[in-house]
PDB file of N, CA, C, O and CB in Angstrom:
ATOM      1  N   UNK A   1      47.223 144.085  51.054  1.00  0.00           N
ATOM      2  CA  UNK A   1      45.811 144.263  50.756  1.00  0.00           C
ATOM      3  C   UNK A   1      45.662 145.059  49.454  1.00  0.00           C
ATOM      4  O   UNK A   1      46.372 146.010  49.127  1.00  0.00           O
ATOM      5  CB  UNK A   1      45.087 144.980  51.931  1.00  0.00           C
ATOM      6  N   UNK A   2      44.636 144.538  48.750  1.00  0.00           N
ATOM      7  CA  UNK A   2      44.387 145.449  47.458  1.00  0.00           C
ATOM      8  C   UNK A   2      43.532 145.970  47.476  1.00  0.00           C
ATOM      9  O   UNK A   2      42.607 145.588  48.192  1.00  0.00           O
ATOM     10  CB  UNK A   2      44.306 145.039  46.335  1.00  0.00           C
ATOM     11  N   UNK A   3      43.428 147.091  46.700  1.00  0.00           N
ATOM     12  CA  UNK A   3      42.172 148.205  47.007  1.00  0.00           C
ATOM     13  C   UNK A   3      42.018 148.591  45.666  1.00  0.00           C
ATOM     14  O   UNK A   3      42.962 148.661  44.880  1.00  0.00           O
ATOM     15  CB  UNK A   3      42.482 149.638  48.088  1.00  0.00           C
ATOM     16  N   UNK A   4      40.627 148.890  45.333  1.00  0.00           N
ATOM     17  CA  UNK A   4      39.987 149.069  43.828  1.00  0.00           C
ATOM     18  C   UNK A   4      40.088 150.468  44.027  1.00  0.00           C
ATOM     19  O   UNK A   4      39.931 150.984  45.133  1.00  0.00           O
ATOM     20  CB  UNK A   4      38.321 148.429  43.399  1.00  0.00           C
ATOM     21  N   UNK A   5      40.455 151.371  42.543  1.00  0.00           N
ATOM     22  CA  UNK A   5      40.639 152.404  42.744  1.00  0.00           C
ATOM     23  C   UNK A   5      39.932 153.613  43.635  1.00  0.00           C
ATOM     24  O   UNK A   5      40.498 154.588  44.128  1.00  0.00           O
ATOM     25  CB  UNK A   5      40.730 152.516  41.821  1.00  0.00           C
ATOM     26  N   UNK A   6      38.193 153.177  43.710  1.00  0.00           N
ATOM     27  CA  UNK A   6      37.699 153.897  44.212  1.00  0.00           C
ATOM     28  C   UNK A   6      38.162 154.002  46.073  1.00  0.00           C
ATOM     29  O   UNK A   6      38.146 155.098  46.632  1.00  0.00           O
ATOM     30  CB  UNK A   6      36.418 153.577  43.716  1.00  0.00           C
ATOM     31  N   UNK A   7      38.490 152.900  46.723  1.00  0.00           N
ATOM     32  CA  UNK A   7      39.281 152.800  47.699  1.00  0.00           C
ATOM     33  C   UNK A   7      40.434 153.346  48.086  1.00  0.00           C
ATOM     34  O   UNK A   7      40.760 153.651  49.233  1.00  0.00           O
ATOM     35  CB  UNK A   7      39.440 151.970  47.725  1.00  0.00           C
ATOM     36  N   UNK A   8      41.196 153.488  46.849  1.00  0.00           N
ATOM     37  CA  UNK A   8      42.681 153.967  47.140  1.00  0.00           C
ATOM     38  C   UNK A   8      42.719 155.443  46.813  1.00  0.00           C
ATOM     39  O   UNK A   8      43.724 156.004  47.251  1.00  0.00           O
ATOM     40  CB  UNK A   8      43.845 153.151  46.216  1.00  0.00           C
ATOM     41  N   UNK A   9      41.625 156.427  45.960  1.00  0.00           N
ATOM     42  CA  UNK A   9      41.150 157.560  45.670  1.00  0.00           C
ATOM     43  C   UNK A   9      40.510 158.116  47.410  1.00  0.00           C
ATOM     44  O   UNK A   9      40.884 159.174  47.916  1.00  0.00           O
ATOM     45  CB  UNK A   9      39.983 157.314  44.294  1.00  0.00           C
ATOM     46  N   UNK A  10      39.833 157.456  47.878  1.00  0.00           N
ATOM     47  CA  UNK A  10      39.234 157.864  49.227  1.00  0.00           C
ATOM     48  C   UNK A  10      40.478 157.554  50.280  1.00  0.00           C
ATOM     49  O   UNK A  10      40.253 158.194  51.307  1.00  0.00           O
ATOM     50  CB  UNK A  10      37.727 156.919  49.611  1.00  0.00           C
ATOM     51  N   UNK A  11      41.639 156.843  50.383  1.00  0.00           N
ATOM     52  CA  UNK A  11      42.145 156.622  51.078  1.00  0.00           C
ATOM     53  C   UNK A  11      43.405 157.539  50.938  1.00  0.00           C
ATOM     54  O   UNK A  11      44.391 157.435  51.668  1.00  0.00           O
ATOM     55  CB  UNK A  11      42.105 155.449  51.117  1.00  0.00           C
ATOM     56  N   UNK A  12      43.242 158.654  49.695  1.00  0.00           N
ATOM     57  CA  UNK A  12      44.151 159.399  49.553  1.00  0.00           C
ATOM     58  C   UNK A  12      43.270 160.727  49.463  1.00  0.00           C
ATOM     59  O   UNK A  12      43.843 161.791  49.229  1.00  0.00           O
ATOM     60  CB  UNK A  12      45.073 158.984  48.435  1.00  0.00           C
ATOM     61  N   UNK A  13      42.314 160.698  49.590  1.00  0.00           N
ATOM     62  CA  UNK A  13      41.396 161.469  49.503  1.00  0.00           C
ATOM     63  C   UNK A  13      41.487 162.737  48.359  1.00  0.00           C
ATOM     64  O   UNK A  13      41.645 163.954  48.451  1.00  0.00           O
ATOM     65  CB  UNK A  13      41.275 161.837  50.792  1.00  0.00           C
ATOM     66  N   UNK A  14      41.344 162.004  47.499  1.00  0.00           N
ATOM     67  CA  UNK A  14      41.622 162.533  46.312  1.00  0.00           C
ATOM     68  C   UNK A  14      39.989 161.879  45.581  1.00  0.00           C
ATOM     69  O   UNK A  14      39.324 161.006  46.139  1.00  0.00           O
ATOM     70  CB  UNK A  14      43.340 161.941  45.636  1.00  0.00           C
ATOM     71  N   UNK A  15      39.640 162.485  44.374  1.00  0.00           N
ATOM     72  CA  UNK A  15      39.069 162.406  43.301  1.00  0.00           C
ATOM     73  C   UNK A  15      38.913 161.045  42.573  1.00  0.00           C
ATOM     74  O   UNK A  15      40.063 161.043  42.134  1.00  0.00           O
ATOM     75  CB  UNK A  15      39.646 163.243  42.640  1.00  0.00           C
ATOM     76  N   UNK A  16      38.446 160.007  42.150  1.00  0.00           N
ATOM     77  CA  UNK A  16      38.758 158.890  41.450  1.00  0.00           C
ATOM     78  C   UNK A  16      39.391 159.432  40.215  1.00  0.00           C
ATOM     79  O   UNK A  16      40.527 159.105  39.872  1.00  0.00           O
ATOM     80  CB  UNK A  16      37.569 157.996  41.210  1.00  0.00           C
ATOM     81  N   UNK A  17      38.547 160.370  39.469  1.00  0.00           N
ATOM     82  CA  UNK A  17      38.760 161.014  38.217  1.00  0.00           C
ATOM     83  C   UNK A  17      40.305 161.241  38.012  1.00  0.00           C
ATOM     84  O   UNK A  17      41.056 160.932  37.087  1.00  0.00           O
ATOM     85  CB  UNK A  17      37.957 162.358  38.169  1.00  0.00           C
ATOM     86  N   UNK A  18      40.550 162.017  39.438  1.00  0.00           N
ATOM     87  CA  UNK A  18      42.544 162.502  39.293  1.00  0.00           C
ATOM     88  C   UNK A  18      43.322 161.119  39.051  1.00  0.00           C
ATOM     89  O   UNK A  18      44.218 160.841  38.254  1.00  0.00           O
ATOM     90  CB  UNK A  18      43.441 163.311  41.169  1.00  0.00           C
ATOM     91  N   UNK A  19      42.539 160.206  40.206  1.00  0.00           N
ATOM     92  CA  UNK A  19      43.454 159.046  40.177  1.00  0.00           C
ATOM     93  C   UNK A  19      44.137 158.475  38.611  1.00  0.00           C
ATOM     94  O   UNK A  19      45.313 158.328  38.279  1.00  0.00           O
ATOM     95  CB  UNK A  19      42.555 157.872  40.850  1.00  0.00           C
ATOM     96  N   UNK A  20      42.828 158.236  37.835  1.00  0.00           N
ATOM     97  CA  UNK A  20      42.731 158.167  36.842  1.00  0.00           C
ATOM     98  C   UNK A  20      43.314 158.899  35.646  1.00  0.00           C
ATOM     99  O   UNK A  20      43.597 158.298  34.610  1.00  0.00           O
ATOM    100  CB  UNK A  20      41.889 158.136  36.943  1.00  0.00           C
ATOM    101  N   UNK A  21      43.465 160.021  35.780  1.00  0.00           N
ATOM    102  CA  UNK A  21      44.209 160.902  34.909  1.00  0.00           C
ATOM    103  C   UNK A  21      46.004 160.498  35.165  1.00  0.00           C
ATOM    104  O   UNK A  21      46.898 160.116  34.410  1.00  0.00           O
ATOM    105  CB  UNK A  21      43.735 162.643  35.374  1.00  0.00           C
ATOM    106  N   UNK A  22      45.910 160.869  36.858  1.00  0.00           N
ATOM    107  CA  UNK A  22      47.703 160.481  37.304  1.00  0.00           C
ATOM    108  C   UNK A  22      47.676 159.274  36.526  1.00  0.00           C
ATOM    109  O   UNK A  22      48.326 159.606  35.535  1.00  0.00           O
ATOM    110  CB  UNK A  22      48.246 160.106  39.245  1.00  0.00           C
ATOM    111  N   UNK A  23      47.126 157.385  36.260  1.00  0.00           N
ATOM    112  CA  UNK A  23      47.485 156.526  35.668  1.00  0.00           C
ATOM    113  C   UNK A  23      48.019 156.850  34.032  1.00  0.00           C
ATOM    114  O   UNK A  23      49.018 156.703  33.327  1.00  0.00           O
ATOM    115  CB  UNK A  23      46.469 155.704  35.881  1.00  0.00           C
ATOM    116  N   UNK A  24      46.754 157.343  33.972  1.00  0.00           N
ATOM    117  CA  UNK A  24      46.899 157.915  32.296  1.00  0.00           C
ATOM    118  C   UNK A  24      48.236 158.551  31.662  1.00  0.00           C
ATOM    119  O   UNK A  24      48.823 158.270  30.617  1.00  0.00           O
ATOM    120  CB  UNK A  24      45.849 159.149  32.080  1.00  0.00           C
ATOM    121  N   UNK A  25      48.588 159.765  32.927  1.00  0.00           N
ATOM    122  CA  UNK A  25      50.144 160.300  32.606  1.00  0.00           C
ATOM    123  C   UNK A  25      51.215 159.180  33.361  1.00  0.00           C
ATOM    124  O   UNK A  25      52.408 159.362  33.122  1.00  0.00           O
ATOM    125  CB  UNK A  25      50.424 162.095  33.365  1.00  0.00           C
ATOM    126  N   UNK A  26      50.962 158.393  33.976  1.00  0.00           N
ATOM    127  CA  UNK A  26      51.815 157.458  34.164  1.00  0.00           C
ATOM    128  C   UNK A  26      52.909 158.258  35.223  1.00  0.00           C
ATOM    129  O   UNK A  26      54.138 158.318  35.183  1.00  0.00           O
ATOM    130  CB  UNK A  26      52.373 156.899  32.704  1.00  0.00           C
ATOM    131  N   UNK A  27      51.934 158.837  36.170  1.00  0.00           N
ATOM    132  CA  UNK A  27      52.458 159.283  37.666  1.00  0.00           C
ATOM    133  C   UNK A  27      51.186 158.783  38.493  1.00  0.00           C
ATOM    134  O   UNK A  27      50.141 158.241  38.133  1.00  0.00           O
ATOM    135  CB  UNK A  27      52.793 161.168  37.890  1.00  0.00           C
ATOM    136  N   UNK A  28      51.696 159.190  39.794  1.00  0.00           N
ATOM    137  CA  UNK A  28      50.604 158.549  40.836  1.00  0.00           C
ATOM    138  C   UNK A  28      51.218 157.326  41.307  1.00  0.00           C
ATOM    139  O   UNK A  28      52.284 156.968  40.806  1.00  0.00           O
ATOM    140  CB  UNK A  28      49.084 158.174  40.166  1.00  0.00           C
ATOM    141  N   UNK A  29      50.617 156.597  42.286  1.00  0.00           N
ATOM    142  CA  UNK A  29      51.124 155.602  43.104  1.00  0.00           C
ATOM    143  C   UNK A  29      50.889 154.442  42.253  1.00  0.00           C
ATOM    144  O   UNK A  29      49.898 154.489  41.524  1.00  0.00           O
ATOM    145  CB  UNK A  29      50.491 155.524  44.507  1.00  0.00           C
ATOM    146  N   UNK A  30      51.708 153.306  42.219  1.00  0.00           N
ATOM    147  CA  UNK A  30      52.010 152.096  41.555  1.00  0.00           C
ATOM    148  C   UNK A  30      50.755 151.281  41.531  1.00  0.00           C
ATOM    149  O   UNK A  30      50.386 150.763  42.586  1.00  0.00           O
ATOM    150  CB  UNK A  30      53.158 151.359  42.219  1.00  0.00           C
ATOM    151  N   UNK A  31      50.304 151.172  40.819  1.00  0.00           N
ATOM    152  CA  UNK A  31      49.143 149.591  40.502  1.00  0.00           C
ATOM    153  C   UNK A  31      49.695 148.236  39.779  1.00  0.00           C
ATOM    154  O   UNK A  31      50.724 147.715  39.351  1.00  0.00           O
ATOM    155  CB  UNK A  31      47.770 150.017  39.287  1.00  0.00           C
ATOM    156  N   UNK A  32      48.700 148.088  39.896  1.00  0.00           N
ATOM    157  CA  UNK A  32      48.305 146.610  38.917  1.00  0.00           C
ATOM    158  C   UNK A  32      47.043 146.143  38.463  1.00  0.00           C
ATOM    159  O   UNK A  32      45.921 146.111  38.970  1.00  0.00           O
ATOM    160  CB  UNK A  32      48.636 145.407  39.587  1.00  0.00           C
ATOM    161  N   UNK A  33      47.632 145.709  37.121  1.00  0.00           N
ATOM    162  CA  UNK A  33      46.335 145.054  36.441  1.00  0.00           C
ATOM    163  C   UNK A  33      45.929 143.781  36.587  1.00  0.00           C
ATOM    164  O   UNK A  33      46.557 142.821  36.140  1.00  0.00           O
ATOM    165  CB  UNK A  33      46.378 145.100  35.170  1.00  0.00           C
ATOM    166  N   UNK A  34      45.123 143.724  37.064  1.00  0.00           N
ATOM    167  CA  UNK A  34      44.871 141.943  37.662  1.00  0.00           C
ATOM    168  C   UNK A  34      43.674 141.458  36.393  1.00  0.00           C
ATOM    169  O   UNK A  34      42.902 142.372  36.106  1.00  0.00           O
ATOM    170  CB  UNK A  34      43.889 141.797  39.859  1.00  0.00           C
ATOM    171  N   UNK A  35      43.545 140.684  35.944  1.00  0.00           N
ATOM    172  CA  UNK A  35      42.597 140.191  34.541  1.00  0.00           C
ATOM    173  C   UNK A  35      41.737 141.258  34.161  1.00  0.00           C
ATOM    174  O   UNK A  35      40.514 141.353  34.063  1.00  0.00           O
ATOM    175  CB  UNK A  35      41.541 138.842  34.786  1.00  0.00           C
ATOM    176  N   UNK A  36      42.883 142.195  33.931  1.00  0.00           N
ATOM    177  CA  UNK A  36      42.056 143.909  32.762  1.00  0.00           C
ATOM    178  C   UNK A  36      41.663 144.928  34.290  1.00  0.00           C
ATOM    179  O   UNK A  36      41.882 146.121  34.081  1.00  0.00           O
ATOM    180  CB  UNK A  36      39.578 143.327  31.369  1.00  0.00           C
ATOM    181  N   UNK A  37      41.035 144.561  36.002  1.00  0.00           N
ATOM    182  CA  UNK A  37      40.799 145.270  36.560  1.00  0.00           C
ATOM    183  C   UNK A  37      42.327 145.995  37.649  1.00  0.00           C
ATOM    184  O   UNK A  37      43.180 145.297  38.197  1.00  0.00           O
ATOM    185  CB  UNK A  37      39.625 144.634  37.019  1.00  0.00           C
ATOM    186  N   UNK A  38      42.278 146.975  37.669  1.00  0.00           N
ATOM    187  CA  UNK A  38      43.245 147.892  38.243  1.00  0.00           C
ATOM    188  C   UNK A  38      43.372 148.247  39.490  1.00  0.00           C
ATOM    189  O   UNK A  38      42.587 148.992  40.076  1.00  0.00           O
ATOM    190  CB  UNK A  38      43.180 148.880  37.763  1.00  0.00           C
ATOM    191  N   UNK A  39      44.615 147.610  40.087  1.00  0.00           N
ATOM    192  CA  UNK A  39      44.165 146.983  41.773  1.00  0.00           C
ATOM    193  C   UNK A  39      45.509 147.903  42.729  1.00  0.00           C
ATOM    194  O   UNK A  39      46.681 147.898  42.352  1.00  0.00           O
ATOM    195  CB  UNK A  39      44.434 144.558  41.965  1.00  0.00           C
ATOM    196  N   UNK A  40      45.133 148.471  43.699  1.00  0.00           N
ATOM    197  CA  UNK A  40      46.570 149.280  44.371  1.00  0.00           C
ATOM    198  C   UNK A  40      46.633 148.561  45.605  1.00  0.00           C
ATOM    199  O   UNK A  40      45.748 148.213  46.386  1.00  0.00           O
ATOM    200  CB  UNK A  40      46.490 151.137  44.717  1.00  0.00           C
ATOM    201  N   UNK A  41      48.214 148.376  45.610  1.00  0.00           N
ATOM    202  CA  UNK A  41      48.987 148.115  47.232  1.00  0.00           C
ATOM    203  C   UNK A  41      48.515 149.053  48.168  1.00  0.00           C
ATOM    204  O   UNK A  41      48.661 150.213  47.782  1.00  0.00           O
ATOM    205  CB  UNK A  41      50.712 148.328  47.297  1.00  0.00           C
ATOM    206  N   UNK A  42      47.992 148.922  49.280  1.00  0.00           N
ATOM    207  CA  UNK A  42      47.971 149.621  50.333  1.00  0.00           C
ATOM    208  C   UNK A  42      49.734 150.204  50.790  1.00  0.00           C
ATOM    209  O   UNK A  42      49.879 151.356  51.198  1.00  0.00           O
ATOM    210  CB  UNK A  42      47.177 148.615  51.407  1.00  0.00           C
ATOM    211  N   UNK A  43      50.536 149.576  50.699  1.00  0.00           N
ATOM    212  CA  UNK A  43      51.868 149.837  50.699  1.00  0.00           C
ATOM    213  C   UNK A  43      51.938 151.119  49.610  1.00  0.00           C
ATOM    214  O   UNK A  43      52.238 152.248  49.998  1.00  0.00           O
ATOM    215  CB  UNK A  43      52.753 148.445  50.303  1.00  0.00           C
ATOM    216  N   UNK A  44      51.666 150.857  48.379  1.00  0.00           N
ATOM    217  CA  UNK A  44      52.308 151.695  47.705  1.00  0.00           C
ATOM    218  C   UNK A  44      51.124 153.440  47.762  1.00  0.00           C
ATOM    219  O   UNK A  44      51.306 154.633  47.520  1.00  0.00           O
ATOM    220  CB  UNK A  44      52.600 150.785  46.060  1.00  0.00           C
ATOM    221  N   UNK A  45      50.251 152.775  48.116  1.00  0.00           N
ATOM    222  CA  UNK A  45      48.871 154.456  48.342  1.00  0.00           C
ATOM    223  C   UNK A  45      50.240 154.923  49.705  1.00  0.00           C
ATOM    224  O   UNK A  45      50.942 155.812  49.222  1.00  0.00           O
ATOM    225  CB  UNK A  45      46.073 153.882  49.451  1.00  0.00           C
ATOM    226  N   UNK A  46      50.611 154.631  50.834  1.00  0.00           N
ATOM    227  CA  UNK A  46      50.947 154.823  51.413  1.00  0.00           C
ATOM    228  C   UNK A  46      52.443 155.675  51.453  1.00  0.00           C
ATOM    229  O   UNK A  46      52.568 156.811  51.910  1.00  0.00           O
ATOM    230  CB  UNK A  46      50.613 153.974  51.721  1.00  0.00           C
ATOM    231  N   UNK A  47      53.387 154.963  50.945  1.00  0.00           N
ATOM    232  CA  UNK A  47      54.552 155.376  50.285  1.00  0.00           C
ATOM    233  C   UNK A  47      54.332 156.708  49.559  1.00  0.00           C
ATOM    234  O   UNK A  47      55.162 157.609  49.684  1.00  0.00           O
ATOM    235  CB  UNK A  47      54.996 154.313  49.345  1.00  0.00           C
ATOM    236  N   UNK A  48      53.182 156.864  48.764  1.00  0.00           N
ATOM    237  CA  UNK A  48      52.976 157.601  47.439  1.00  0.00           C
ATOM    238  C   UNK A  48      52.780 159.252  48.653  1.00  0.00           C
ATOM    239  O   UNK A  48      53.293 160.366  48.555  1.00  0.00           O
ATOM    240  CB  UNK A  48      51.169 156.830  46.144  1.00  0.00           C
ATOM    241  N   UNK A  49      51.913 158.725  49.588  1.00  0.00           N
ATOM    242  CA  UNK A  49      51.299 159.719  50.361  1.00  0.00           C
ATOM    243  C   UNK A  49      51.508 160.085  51.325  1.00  0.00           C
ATOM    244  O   UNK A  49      50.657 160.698  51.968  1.00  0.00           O
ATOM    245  CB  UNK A  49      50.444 159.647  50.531  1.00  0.00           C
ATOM    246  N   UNK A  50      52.991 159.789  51.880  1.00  0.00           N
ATOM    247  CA  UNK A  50      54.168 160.050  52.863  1.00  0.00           C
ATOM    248  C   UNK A  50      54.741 161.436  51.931  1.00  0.00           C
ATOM    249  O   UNK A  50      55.733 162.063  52.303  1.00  0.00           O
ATOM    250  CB  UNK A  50      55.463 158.481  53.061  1.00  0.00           C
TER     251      UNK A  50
END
């Protein structure tokens, strides 16, 4: 399942803003860019937050 950041920010219950910064420094849990929009594995929010 993919989850738009604001999903995977609440499902880590974190900030969108942090989420966003962690991409920026290129830490934080694994995404993808699907045609320019930025999409997370439920697997990997999960992994990240173990």
């Amino acid at each position: 399942m993919l989850m738009t950041p604001r999903e995977a920010a609440d499902f880590l219950r974190i900030n969108v803003k942090t989420l966003a910064k962690w991409r920026h420094e290129r830490r934080g849990p694994a995404y993808r860019k699907i045609e320019g929009a930025i999409r997370y594995e439920r697997s990997a929010l999960e992994s990240f937050g173990a």
